[in-house]
MIGU-772222 format. One record per residue: z, x, y of N, C-alpha, C in turn; residue in three letters. Coordinates in steps of 0.05 Angstrom, whole numbers, plus 5000, padded with zeros to 4 digits. Atoms other than C-alpha are relative to their C-alpha. Example, Ala and Ser with C-alpha at 12.3 -4.5 7.8 and 13.67 -1.06 7.14 Angstrom:
BEGIN
500050184976515652464910500050185024Ala;499949844976514352734979501449855022Ser;
% end
This chain:
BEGIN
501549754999714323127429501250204981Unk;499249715018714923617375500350295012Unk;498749724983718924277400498750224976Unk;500249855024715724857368502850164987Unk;498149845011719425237318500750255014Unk;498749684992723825797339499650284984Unk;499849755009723426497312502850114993Unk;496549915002729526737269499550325017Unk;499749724985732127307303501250224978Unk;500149855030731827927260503750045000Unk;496549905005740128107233499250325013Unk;500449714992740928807267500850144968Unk;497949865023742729287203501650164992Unk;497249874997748929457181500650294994Unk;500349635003747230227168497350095015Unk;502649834985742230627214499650304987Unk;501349705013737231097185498750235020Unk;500649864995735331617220498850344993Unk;500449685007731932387212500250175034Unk;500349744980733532947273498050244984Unk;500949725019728733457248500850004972Unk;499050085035731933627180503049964997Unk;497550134997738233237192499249755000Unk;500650284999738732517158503149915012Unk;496950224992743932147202500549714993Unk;499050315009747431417181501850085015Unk;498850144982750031017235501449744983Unk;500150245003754830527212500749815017Unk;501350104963752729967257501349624986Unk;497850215008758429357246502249955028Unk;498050014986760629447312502449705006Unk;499150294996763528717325502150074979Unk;498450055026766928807255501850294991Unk;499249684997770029537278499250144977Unk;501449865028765429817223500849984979Unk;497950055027769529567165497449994982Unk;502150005017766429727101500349884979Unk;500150255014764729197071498149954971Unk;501449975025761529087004496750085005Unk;503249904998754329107032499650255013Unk;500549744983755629717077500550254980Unk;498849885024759230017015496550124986Unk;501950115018752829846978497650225012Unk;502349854987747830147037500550295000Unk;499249674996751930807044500050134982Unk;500949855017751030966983497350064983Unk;502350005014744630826962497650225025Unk;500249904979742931127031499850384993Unk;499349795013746331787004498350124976Unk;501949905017742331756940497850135005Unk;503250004990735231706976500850265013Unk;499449784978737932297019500650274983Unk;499149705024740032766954497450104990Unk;503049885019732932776926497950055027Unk;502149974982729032816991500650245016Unk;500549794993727333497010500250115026Unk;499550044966726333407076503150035021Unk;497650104980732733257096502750234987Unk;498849825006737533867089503350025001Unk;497550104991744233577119501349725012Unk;499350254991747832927133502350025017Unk;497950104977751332637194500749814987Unk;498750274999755432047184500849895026Unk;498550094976756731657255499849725004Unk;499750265007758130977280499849925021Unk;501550144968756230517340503449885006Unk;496750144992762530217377501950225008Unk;497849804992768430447396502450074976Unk;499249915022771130467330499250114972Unk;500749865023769930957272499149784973Unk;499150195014772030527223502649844987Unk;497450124996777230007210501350064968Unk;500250085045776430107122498949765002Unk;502150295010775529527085500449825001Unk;500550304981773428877110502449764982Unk;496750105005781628557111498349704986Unk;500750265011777327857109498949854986Unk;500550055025772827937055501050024971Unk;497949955035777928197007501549715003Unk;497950185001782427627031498349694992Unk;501150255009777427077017499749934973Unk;499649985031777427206945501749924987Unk;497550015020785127026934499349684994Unk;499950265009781926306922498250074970Unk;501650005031778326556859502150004976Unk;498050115023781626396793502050244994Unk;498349825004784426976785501450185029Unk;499549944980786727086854498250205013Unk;501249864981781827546873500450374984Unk;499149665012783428196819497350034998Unk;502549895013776628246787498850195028Unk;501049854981773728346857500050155016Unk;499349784980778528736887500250324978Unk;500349815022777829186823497750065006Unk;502349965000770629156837499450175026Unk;500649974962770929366918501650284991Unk;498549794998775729946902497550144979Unk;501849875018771430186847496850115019Unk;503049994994764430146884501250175031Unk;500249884975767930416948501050334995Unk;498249845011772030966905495850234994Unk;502649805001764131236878498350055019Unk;500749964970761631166952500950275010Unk;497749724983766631776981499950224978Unk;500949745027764832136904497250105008Unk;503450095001757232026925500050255029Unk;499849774980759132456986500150294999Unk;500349705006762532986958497650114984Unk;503349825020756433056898498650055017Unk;502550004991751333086940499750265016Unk;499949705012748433756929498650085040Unk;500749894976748133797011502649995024Unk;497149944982753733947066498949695014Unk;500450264989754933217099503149975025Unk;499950044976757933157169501149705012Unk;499450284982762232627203500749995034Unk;500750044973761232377272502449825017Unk;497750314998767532007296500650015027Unk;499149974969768131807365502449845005Unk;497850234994773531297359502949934978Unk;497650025023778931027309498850074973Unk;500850035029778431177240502649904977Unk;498450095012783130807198500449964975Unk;500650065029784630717123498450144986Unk;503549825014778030787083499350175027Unk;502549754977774831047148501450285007Unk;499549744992779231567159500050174966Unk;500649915026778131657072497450135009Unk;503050024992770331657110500650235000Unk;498749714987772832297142500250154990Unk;499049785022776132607090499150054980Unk;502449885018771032567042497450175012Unk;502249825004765332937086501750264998Unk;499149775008765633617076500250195032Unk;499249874979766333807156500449735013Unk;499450244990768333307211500050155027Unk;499149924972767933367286500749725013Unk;498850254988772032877320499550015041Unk;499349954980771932647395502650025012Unk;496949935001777932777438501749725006Unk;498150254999778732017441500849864971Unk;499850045024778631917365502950044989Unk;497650035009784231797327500949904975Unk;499950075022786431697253502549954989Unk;497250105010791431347211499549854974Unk;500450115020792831087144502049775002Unk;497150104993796930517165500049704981Unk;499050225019796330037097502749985002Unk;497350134996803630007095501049915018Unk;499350144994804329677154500049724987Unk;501050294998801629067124500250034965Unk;499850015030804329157045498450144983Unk;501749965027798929557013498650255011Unk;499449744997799330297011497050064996Unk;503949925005792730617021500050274984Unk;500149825028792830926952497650134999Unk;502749925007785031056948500150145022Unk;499149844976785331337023502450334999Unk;498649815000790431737000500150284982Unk;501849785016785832166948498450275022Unk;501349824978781532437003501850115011Unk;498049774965787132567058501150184985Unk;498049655011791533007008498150234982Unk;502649835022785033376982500350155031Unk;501449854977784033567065502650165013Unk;496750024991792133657087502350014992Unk;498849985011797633937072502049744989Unk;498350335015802833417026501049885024Unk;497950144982807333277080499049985019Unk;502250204976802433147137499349784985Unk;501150275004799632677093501949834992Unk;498550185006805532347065500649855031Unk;499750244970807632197140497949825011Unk;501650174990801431967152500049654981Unk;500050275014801531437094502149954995Unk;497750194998808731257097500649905022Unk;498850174970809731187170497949725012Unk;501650214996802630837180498750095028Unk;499349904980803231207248496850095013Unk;502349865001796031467282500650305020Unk;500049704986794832227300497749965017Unk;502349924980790532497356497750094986Unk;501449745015784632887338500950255010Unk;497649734996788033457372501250074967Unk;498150045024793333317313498249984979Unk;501949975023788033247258497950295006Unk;501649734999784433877282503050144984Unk;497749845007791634217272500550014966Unk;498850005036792934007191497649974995Unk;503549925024784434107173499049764996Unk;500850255005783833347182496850095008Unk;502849994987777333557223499550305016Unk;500349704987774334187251500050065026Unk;500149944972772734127320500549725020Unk;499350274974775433627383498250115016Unk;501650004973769733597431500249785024Unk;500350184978768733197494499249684992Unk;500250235010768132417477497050015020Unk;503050075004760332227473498650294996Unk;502049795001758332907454501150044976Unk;499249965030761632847381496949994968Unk;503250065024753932567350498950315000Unk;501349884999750733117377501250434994Unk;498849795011755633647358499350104974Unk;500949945022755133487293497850054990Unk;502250035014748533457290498750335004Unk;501049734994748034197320501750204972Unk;498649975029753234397264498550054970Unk;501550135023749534057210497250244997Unk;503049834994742334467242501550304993Unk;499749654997746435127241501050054959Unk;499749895025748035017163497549934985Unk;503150055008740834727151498550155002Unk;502149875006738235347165499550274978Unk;499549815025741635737103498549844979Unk;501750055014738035747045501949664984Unk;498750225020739435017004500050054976Unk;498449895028740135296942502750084997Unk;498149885000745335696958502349745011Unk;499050264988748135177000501049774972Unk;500250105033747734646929502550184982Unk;498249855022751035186892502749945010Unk;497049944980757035326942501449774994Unk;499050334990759034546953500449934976Unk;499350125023759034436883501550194987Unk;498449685009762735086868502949935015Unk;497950004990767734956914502449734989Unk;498750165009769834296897501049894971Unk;499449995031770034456824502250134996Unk;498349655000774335086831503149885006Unk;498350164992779034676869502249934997Unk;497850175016781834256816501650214975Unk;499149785014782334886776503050225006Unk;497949735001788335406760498550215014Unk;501649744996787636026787498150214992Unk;502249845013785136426734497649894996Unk;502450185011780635826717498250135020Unk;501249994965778435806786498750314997Unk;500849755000777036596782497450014981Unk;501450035017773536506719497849895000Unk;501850174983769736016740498050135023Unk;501049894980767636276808498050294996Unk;501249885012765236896771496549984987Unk;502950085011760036616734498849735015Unk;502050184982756836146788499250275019Unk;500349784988757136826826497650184984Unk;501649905014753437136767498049915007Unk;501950125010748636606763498249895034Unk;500249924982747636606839498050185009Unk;501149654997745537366836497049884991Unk;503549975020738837186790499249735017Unk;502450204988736936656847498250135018Unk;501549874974731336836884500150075025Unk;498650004967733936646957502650254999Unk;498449814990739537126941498250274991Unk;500749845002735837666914497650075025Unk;501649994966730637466983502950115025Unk;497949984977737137457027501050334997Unk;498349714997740338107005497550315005Unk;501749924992733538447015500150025020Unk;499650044973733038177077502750135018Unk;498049914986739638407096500250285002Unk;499849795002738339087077498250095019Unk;501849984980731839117112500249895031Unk;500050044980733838847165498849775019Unk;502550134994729138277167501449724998Unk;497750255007730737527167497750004974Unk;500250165021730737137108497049825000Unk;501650255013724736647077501249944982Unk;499250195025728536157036497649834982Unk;501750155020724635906983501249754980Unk;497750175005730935416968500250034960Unk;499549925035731335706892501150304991Unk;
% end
């Protein structure tokens, strides 16, 4: 008797898209594989990001993750299956640092405030995840650590973001000892903004996210890319600088609507220009 054929069963996918109103959230959804980001998740989160920079609609990003862990970084067993390639495995681990290195750049550009959701561990890259959005609300069971040097291999790329968010010497102990902080302890050195109640960290951010989605996005665009420019700048630069985005600011419409509005008394209509 011929058995009929079975039905493949769909793969669940390893990034969840979602819209709240005008909030696009990404779930990364790897739970089994404590969200390690892995070349294809690498791959989704950023192309994810792109589709989310040009679409109008969508004013603010969450980042959050299914499981009980944030994220572990990057997938220990796909880097390690590579050391059979002729060259042990450089080209590709040149290639995975690179593509995961413009992933966490792809964050900061993106001419909209982006939001992480962490209810659980965040380790390595994932706690890089962290330190590249531009706010973070952690739960109070969450917990982060850069702990490559347990295991020989200093989380150098990880270690771009964390000393961009934290002072030197929080972060050196963090990536020499390997050691994990609380979120308590990462609220305290600017790792993350707010410790809320564990299972109410999604929806935090996503109230967060709504309370900066409803300033104008122009201005918003300007700021985020103002800030992180200024940054890397000297002081005077930085001054100099800041100046003339401030100038150029003044002759936008939303501010010349907003400061109206403020005079009058009236709210705002952003016209996002």
């Amino acid at each position: 008797m011929v058995q009929p054929a079975r039905a493949e069963t769909a793969r669940p996918s390893i990034l969840l898209r979602e819209t709240v109103g005008s909030i696009g959230v990404l779930t990364l959804n790897r739970p089994a594989a404590r969200n390690s980001l892995s070349e294809g998740l690498i791959g989704e989160l950023h192309a994810a990001l792109d589709d989310m920079a040009g679409d109008k609609t969508v004013r603010a990003v969450v980042i959050a993750a299914n499981g009980s862990v944030f994220s572990a970084g990057h997938d220990l067993k796909e880097l390690t299956a590579r050391r059979t390639d002729t060259d042990r495995g450089r080209a590709y681990f040149a290639h995975m640092m690179t593509i995961c290195s413009a992933m966490m750049q792809a964050i900061v550009r993106l001419p909209k405030p982006v939001i992480a959701a962490v209810q659980g561990v965040a380790t390595a890259a994932g706690c890089q995840l962290v330190a590249s959005c531009d706010l973070a609300i952690a739960s109070e069971h969450a917990k982060f650590a850069t702990p490559g040097v347990d295991i020989g291999l200093f989380c150098s790329t990880p270690m771009v973001a964390l000393s961009r968010n934290v002072p030197r010497k929080q972060a050196m102990e963090m990536l020499l000892t390997g050691e994990p902080i609380s979120a308590e302890r990462a609220r305290e050195i600017g790792l993350v903004n707010r410790v809320v109640p564990a299972g109410t960290e999604r929806d935090a951010a996503i109230a967060l996210a709504e309370q900066v989605a409803r300033k104008s996005a122009h201005t918003v665009k300007i700021g985020k890319e103002a800030f992180y420019r200024q940054a890397e700048m000297s002081l005077a630069e930085a001054y100099r600088f800041a100046a003339e985005v401030m100038t150029e600011n003044m002759m936008a419409r939303d501010a010349e609507e907003g400061i109206g509005a403020f005079i009058a008394k009236r709210e705002p209509k952003w016209a996002d220009r």
